[in-house]
Residue frames relative to the residue before (quaternion, step in Angstrom):
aa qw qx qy qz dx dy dz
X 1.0000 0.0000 0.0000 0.0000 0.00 0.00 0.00
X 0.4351 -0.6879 0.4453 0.3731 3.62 -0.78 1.05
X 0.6825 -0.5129 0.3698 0.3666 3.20 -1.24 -0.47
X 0.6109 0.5926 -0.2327 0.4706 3.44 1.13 -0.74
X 0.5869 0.6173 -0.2206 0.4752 3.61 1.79 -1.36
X 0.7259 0.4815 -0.1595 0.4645 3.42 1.36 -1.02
X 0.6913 0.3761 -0.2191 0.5768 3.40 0.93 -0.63
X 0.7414 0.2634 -0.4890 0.3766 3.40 0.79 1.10
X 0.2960 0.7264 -0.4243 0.4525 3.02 1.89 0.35
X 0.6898 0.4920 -0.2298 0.4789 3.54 0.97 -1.88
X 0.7295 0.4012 -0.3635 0.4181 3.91 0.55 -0.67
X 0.5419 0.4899 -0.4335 0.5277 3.73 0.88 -0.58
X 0.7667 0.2292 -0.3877 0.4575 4.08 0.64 0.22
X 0.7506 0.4724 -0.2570 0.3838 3.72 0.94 -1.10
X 0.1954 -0.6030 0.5164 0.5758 3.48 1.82 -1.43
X 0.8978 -0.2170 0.1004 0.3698 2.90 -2.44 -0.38
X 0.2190 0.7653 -0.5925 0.1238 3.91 -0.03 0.72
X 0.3045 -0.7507 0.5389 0.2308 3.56 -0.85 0.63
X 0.6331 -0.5145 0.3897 0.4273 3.37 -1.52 -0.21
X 0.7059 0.5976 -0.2600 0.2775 3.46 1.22 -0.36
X 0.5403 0.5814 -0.1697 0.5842 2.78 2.18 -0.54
X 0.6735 0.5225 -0.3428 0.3949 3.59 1.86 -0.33
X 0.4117 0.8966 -0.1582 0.0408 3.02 1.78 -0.40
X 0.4910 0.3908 -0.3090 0.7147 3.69 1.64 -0.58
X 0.7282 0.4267 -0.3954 0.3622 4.28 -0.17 -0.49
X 0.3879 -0.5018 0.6566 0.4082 3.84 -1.43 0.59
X 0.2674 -0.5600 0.7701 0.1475 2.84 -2.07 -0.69
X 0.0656 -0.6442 0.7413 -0.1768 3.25 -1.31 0.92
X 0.2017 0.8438 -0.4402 0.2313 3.63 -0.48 0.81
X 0.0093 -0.7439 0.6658 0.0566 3.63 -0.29 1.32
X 0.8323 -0.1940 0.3360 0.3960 2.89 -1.61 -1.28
X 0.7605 0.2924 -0.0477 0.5778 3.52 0.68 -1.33
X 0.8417 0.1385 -0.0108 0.5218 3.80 0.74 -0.64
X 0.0228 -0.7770 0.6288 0.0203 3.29 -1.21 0.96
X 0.3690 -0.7177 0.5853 0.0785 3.64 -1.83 1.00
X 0.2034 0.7805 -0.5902 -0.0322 3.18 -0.57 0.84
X 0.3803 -0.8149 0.4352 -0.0438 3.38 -1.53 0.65
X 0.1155 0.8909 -0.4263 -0.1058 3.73 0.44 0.39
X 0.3865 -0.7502 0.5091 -0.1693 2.47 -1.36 1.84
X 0.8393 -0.1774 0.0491 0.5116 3.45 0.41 1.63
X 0.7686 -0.1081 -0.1501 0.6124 3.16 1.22 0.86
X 0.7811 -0.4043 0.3535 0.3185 3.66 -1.61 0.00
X 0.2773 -0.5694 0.6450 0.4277 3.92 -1.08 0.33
X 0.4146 -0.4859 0.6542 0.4050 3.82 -1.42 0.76
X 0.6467 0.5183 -0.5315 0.1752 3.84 -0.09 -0.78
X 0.4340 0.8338 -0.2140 0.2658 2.97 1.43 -1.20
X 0.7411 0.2915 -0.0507 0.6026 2.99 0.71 -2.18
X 0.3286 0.7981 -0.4693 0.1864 3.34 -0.11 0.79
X 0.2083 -0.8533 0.3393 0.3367 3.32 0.02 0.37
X 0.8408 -0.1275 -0.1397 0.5073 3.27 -0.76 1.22
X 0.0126 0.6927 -0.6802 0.2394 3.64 0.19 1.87
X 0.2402 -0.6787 0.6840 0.1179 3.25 -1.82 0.37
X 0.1820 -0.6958 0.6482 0.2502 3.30 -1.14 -0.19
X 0.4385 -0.4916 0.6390 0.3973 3.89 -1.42 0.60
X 0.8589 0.2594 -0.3507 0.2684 3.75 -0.35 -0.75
X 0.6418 -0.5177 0.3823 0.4170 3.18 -1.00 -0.64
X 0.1020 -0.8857 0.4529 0.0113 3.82 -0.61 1.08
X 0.1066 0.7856 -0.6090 -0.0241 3.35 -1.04 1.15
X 0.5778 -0.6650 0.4546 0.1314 3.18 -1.40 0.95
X 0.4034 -0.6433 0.6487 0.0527 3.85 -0.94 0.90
X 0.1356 0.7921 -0.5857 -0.1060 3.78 0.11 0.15
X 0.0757 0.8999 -0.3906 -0.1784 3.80 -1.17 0.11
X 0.5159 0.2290 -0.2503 0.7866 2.67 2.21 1.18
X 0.7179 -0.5196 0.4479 0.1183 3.15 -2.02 0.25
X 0.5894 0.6305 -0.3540 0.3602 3.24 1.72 -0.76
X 0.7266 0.5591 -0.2554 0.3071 3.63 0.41 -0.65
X 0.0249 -0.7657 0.6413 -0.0437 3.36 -0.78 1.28
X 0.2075 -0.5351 0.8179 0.0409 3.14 -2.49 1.27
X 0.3074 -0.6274 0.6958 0.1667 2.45 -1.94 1.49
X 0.0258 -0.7141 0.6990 0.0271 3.75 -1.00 0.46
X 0.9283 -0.0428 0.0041 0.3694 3.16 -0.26 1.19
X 0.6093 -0.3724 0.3697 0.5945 3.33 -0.26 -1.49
X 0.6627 0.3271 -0.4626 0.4897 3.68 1.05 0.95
X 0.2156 -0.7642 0.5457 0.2678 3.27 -1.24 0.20
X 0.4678 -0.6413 0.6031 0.0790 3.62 -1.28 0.88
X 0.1302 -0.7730 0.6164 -0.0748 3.15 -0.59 1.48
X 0.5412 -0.7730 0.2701 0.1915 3.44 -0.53 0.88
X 0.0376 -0.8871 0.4546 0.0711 3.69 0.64 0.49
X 0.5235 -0.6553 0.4637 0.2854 4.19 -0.38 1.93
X 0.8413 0.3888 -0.1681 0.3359 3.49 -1.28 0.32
X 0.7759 0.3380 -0.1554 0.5095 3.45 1.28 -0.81
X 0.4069 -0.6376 0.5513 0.3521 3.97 -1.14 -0.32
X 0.0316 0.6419 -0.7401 -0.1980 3.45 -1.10 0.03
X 0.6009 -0.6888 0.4020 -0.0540 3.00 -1.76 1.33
X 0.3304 0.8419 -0.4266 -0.0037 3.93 -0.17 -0.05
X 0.3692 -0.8162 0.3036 0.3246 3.54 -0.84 0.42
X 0.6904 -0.5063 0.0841 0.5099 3.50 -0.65 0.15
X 0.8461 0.3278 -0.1331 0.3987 4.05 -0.76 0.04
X 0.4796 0.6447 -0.4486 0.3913 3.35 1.33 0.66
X 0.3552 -0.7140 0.5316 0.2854 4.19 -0.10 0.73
X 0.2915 0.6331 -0.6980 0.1645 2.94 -1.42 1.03
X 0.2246 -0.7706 0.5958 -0.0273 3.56 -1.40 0.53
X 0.1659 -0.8198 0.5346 0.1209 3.15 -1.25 1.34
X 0.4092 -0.8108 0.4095 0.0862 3.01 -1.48 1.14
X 0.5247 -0.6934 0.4124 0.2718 3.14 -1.09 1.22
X 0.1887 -0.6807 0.6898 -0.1589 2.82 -1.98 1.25
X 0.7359 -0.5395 0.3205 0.2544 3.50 -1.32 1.26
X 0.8130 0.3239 -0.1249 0.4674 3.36 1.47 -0.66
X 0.4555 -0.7129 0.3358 0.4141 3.70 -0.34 0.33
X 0.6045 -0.6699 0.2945 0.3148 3.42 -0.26 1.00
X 0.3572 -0.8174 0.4516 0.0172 3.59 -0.88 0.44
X 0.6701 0.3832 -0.3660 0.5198 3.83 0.16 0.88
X 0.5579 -0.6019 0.5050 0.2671 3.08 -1.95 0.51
X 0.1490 -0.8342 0.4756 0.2359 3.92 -0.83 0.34
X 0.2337 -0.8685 0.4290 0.0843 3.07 -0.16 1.32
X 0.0496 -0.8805 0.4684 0.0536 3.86 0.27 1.11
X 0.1240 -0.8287 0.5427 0.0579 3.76 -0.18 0.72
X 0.7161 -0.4686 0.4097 0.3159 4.01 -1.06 1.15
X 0.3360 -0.7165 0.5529 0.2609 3.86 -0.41 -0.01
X 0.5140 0.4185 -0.3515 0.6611 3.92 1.20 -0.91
X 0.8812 0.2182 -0.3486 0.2331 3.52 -0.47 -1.42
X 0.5502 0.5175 -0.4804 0.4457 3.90 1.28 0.07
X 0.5581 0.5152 -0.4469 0.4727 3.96 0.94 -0.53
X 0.8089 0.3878 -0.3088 0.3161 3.56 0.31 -1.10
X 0.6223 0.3278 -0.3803 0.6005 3.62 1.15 0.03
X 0.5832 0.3974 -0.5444 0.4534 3.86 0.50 0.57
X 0.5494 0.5725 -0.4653 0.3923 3.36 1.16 0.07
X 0.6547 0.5931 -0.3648 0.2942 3.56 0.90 -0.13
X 0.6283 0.6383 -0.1811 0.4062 3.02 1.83 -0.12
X 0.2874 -0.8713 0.3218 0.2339 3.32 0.40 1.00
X 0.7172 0.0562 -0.3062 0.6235 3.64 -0.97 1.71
X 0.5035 0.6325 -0.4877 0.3295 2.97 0.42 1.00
X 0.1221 0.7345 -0.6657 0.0500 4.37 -1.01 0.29
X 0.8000 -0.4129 0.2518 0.3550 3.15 -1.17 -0.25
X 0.5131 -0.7855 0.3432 -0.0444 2.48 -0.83 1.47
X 0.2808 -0.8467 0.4516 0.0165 3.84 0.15 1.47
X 0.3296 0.7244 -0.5848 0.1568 3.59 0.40 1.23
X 0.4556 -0.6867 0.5558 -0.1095 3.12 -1.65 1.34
X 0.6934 -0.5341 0.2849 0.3908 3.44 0.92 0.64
X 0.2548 0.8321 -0.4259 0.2475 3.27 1.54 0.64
X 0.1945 -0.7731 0.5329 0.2837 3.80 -0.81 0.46
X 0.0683 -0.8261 0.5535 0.0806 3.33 -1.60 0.87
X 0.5417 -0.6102 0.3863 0.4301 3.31 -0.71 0.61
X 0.5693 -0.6483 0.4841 0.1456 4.03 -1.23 1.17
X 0.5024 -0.7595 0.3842 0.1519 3.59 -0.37 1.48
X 0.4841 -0.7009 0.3506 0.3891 3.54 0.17 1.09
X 0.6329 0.5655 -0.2060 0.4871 3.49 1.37 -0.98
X 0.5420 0.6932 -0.3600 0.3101 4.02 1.40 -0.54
X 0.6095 0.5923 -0.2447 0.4668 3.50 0.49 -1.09
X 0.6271 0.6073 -0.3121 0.3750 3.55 0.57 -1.42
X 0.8302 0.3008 -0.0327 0.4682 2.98 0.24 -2.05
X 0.4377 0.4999 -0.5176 0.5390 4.17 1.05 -0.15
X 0.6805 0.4540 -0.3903 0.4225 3.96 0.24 -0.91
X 0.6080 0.5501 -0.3295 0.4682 3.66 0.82 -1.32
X 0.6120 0.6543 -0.3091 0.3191 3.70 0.52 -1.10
X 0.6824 0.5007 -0.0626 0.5288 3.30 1.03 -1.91
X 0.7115 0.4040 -0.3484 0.4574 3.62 0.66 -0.67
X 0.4288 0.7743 -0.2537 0.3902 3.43 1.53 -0.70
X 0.8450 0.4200 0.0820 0.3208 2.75 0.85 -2.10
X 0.6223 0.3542 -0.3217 0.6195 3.15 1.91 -0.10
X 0.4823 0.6053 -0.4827 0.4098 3.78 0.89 -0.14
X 0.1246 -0.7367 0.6419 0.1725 3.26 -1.29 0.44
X 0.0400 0.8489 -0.5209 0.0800 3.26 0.42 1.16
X 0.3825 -0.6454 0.4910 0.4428 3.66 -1.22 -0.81
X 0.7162 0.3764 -0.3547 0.4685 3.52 -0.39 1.07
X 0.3871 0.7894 -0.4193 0.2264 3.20 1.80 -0.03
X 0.7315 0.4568 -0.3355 0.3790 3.80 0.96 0.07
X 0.5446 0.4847 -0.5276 0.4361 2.83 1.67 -0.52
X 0.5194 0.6524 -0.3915 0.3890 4.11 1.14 -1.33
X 0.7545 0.2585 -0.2881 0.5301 3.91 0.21 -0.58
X 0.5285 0.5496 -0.5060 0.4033 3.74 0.51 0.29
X 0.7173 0.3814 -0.2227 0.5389 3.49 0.61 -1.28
X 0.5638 0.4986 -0.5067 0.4204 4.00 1.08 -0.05
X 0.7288 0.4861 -0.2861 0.3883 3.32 0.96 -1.38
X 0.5757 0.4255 -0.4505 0.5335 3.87 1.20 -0.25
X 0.5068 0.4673 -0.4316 0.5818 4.01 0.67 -0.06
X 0.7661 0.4221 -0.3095 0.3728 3.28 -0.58 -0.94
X 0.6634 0.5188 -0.2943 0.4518 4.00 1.01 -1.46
X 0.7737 0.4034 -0.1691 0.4583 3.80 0.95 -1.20
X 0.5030 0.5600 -0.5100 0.4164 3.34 0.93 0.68
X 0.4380 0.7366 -0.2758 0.4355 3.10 2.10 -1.94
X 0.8434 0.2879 -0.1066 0.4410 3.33 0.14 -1.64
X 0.5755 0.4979 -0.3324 0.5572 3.63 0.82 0.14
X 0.5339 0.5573 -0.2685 0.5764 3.63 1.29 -0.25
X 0.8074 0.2844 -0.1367 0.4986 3.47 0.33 -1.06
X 0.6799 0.5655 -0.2975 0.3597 3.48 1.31 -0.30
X 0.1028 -0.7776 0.4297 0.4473 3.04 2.20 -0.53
X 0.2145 0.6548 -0.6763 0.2602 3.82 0.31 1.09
X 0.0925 0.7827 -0.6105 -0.0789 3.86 -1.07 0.48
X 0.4335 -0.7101 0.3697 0.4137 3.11 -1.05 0.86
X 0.7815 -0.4007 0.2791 0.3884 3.94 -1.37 0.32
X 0.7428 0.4046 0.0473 0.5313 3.03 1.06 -1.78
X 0.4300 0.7133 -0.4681 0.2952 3.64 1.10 0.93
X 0.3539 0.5974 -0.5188 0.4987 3.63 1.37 -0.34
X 0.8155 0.4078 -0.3366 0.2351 3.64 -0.05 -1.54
X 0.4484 0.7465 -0.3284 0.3658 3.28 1.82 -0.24
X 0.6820 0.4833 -0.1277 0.5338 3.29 1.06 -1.71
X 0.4934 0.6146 -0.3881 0.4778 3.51 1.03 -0.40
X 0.8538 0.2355 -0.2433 0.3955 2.99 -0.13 -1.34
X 0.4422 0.7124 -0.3786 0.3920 3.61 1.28 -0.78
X 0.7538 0.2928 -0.2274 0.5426 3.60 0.66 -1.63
X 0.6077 0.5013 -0.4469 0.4239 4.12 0.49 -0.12
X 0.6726 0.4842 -0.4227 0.3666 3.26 0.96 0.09
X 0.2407 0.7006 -0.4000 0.5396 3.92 2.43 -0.63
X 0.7698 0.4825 -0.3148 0.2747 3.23 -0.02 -2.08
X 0.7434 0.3808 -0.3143 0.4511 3.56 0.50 -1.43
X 0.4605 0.5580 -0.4777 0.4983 3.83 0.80 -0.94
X 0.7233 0.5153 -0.3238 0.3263 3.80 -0.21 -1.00
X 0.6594 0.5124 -0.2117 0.5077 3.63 1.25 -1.40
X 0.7827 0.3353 -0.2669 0.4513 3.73 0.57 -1.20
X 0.7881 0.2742 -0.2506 0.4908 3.93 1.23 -0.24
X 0.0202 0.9252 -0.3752 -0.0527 3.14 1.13 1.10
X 0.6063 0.4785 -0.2333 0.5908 3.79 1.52 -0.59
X 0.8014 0.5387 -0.2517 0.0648 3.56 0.91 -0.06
X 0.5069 -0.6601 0.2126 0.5121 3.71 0.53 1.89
X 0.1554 0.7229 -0.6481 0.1824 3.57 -0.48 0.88
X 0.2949 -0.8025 0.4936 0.1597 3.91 -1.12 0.96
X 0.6030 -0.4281 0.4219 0.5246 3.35 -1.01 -0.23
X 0.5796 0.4880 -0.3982 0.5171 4.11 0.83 -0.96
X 0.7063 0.3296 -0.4133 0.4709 4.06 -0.02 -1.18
X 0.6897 0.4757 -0.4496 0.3097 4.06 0.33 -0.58
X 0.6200 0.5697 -0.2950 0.4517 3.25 1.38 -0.47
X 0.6950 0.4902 -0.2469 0.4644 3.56 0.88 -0.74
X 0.4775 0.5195 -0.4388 0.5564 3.84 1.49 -0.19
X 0.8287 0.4348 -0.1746 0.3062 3.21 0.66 -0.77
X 0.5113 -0.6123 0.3591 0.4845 3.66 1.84 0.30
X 0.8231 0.4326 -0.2503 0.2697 3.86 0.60 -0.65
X 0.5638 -0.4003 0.4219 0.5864 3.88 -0.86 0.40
X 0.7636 -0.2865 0.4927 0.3032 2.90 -1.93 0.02
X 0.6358 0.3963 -0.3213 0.5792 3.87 0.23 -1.61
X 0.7301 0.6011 -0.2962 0.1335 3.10 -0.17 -1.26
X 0.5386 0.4064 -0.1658 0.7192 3.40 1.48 -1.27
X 0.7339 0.3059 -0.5217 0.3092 3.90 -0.27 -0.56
X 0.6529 0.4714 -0.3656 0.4667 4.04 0.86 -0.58
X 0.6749 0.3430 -0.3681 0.5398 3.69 0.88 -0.30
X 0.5470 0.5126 -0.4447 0.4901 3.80 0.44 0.14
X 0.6664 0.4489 -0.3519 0.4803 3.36 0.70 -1.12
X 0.6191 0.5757 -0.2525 0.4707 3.35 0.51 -1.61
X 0.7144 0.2663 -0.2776 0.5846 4.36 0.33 -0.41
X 0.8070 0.3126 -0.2498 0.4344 4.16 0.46 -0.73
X 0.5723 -0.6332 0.4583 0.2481 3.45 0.74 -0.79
X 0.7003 0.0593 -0.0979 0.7046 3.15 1.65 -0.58
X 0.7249 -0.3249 0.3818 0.4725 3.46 -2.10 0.26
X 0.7107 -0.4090 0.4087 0.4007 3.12 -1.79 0.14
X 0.6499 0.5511 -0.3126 0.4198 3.29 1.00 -1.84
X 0.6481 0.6788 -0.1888 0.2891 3.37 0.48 -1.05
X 0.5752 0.5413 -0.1380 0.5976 3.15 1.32 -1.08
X 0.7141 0.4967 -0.2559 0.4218 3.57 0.43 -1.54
X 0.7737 0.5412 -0.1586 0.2885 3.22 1.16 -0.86
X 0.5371 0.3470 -0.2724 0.7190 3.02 2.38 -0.26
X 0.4940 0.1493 -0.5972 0.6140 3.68 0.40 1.28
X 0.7490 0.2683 -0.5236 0.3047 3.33 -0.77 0.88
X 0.5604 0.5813 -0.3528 0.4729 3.13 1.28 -0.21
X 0.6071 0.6539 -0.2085 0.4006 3.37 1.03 -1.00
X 0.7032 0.3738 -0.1750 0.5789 3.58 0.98 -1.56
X 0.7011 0.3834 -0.4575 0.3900 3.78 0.93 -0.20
X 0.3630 0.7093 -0.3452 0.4960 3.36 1.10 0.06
X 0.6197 0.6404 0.0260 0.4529 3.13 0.93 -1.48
X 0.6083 0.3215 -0.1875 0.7010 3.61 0.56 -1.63
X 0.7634 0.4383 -0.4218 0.2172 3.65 -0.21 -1.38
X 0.5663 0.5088 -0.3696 0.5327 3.87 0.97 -1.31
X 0.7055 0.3932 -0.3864 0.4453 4.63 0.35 -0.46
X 0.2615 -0.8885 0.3337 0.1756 3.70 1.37 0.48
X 0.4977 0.6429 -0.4381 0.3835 3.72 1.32 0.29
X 0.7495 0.1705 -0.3617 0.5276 4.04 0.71 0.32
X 0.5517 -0.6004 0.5224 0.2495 3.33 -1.48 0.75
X 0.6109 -0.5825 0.3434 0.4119 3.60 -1.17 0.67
X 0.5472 0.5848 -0.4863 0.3493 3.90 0.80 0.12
X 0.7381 0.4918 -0.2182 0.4071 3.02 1.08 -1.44
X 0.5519 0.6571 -0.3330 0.3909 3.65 1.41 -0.76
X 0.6314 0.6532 -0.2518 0.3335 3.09 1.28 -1.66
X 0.8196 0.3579 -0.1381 0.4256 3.60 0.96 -1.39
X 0.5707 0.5415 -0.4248 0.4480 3.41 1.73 -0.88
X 0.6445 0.5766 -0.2521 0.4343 4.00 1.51 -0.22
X 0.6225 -0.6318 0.2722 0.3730 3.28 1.64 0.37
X 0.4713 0.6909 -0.3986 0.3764 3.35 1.62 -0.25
X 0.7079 -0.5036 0.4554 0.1947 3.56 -1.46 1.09
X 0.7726 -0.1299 0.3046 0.5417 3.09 0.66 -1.66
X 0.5567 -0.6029 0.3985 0.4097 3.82 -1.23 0.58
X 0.7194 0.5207 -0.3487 0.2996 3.65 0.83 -0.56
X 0.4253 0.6902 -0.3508 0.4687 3.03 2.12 -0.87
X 0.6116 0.6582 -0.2210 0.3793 3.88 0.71 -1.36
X 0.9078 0.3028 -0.0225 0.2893 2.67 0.45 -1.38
X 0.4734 0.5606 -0.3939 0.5537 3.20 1.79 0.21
X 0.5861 0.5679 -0.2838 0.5034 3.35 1.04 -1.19
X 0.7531 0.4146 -0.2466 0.4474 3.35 0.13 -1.19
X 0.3172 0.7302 -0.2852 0.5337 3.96 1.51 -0.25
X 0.9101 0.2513 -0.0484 0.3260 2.62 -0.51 -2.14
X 0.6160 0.4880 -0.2796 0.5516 3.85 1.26 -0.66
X 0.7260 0.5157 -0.1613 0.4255 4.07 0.90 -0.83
X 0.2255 -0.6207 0.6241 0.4177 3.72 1.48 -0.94
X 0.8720 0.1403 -0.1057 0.4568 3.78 0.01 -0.36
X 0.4494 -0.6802 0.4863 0.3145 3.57 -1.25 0.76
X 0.8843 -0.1297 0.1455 0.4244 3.52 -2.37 0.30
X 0.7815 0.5556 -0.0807 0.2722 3.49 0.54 -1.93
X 0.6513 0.6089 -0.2010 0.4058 3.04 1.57 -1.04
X 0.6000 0.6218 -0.1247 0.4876 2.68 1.64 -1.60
X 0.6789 0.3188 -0.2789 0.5998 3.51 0.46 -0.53
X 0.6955 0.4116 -0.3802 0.4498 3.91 0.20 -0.57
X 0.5140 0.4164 -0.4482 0.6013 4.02 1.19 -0.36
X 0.7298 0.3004 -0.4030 0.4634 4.30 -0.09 -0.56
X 0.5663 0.4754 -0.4556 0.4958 3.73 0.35 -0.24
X 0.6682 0.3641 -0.4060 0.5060 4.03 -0.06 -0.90
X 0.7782 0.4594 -0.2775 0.3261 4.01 0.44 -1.02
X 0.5491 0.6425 -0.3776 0.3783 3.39 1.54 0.39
């Protein structure tokens, strides 16, 4: 796509923005929907004071740093979720020490009205920078979109059409609080994949936020649906697969409890060994001095 083709694609969603003001942000851009990204610094369009946009615009956050004024409130970004607005309402983000973080996902105003029209009691929709929680299915297809969009393939319009009707009916299925039936089985399989990650990388420093992001979901989101499918926190869990395999290493008697302790992802030997204590009735030492006497 030339350049000139694209930068009226981008204004017929963002308005009168220039290329110079696009300069730190990718682009991604179909017909009905455009992605943008900043990359090592702020869109200037952004910081504007009191800009609008013809389409509709939701936000991708993936940190806390980023604030919208809207009016007389300000909107603090919140990792993992979207906040939401409709088209032509002024507002303006505000600069910050870091380069901002999230995708903007800007959807047509006709083509997001006419597929909210399929929704019955539904019209236009009056969102105010509200935050919603990110469709386990979102992430996927925003990534799909962007590869899409830099390929020059053949069919590449019909391929970003059917994303951008995917991508628009989640949008509106998001804000409608409509879920589909068969989302549990989503999160299921989403968090059985954490689970197996967790077993094959059992020593590897891994957070509650990075286990959540393998899995497509905010942070809350994965810890209450993890809990809600295992019974325990994430952390919790991780810690009886490491407990387990040191158990394990310790009963094959060829590594000493220092080396178990760390080859098991543990911090430290005391850290181990309370844990390992508190889950066993009996510490590292015992354990090995009960399999030694039983040989």
């Amino acid at each position: 796509m030339d350049t000139n083709t694209e930068l009226k694609k981008i204004r017929r969603l963002v308005g009168r923005i220039t290329v110079e003001q696009l300069r730190y942000v990718d682009s991604y851009v179909g017909d009905d929907i455009g992605l943008f990204m900043p990359v090592g610094g702020a869109c200037l369009y952004a910081r504007t004071p009191r800009h609008h946009h013809p389409a509709y615009m939701f936000i991708l956050n993936f940190d806390d740093l980023t604030s919208l004024r809207l009016g007389d409130k300000i909107i603090v970004s919140q990792p993992g979720r979207l906040s939401a607005l409709s088209p032509n309402i002024p507002h303006e983000e505000l600069s910050s020490k870091l380069p901002p973080r999230y995708i903007a996902v800007f959807v047509d105003r006709e083509f997001f009205n006419n597929e909210l029209a399929g929704y019955p009691g539904q019209h236009d929709l009056s969102l105010q920078g509200e935050f919603f929680d990110a469709p386990t299915e979102l992430l996927p297809l925003l990534k799909s979109f962007m590869v899409e969009a830099d390929a020059v393939l053949p069919g590449r319009a019909a391929v970003l059409h059917g994303l951008s009707l995917e991508i628009c009916h989640h949008l509106i299925r998001m804000v409608t609080d409509i879920t589909p039936v068969n989302a549990h089985v989503i999160s299921r399989i989403e968090i059985d994949r954490v689970v197996q990650f967790l077993h094959d990388n059992p020593a590897q420093r891994i957070t509650v936020k990075e286990m959540a992001d393998r899995a497509f979901m905010s942070q809350s989101h994965f810890t209450r649906t993890f809990k809600a499918e295992l019974g325990v926190s994430p952390s919790a869990y991780l810690l009886q697969v490491r407990l387990k395999l040191a158990k394990k290493m310790l009963a094959a008697g060829d590594r000493s409890i220092t080396a178990t302790a760390f080859d098991c992802g543990f911090n430290s030997v005391s850290h181990f060994s309370s844990s390992f204590s508190k889950q066993f009735k009996m510490s590292p030492g015992q354990f090995k001095d009960q399999l030694n006497r039983a040989e």
